[in-house]
VOVORO-825279 format. One line per field, with one value per residue (C-alpha): residue number from 1; residue in one letter; chain; x, y, z. Coordinates in steps of 0.05 Angstrom, whole numbers, plus 5000, padded with zeros to 4 digits. Example, Ala and Ser with C-alpha at 12.3 -4.5 7.8 and 13.67 -1.06 7.14 Angstrom:
2
pos [1;2]
code [A;S]
unit [A;A]
c1 [5246;5273]
c2 [4910;4979]
c3 [5156;5143]
END
This chain:
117
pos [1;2;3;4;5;6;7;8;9;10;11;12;13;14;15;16;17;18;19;20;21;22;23;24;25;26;27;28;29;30;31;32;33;34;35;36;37;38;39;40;41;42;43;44;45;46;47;48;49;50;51;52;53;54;55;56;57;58;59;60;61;62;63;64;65;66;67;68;69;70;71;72;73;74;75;76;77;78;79;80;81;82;83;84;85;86;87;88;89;90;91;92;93;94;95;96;97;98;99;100;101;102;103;104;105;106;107;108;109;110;111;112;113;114;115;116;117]
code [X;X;X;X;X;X;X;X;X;X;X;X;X;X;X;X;X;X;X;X;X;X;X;X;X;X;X;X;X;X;X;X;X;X;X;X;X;X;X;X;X;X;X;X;X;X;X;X;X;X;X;X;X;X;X;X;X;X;X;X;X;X;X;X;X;X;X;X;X;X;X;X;X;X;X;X;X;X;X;X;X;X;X;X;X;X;X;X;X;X;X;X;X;X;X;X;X;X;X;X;X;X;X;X;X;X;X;X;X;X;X;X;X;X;X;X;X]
unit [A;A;A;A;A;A;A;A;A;A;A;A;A;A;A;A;A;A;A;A;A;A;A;A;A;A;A;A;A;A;A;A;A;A;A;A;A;A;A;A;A;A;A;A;A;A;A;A;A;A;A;A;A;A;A;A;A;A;A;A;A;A;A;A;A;A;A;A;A;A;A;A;A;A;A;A;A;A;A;A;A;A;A;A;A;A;A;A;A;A;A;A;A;A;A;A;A;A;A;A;A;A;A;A;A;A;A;A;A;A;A;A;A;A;A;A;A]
c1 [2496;2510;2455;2445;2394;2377;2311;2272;2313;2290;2283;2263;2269;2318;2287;2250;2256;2268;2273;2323;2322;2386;2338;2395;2404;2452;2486;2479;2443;2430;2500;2532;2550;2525;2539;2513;2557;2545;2584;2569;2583;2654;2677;2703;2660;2650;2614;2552;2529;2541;2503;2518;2490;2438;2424;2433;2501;2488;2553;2549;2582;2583;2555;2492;2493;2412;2380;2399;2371;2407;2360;2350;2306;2338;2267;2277;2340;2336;2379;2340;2367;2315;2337;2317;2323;2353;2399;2435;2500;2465;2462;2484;2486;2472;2498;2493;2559;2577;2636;2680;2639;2685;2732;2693;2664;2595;2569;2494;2489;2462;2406;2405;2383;2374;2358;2343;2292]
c2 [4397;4384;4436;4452;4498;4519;4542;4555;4605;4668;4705;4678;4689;4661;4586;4592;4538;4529;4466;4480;4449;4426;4409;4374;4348;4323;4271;4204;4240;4166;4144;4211;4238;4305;4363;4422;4488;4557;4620;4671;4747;4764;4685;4625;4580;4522;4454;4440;4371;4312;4253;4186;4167;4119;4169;4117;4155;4230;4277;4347;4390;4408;4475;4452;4381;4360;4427;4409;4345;4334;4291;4260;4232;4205;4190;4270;4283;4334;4340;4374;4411;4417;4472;4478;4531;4568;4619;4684;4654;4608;4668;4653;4639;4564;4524;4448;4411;4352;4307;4295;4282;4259;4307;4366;4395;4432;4482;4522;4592;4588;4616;4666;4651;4702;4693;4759;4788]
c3 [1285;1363;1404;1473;1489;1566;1595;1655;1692;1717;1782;1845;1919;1972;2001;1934;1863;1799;1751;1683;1618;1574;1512;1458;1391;1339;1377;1414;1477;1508;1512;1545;1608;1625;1667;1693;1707;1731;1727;1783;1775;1775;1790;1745;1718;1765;1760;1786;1783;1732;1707;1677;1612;1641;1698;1743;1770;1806;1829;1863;1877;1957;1949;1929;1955;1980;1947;1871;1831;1763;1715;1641;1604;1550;1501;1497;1495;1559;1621;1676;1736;1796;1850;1922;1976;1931;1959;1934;1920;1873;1817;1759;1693;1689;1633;1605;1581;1543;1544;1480;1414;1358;1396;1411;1483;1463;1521;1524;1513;1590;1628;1683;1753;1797;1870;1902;1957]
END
């Protein structure tokens, strides 16, 4: 079956960084688009940053435009998320996202990132 499975958050300090995982299985990783989202205490979810299946297409979103790096390498199946100056509204729980397969959106459980003096 379709898996996602984030890593790598934690807690770390304001200017401070962190690199997440979106380790996958159980579909065609090389020939889909990913996307990061997070969902901050007490707000929506909202998107992050997306990547094209070849990775050679990047989008962000402009709240973290030139501090976040979205990633793949597609011989393991893994979308990475590299954070920089990392500030407190950047809490929250970070997930990975697929588009459509054979008609179904699959999302991570998520990881927690905390950014706190």
């Amino acid at each position: 079956q379709v898996q996602l499975v984030e890593s790598g958050g934690g807690l770390v300090q304001p200017g401070g960084s962190l690199r997440l995982s979106c380790a996958t299985s159980g579909f065609s990783f090389s020939g889909s688009t990913m996307r990061w989202y997070r969902r901050p205490p007490g707000r929506e979810r909202e998107w992050v940053a997306t990547i094209s299946s070849t990775g050679g297409s990047t989008n962000y979103a402009d709240s973290v435009k030139g501090r976040f790096t979205i990633s793949r390498d597609n011989a393991k199946n893994t979308v990475y998320l590299q954070m920089n100056s990392l500030k407190p509204e950047d809490t929250a729980i970070y997930s990975c996202k697929t588009d459509y397969i054979r008609g179904v959106i699959y999302w991570g459980q998520g990881t927690q990132v905390t950014v706190s003096s």
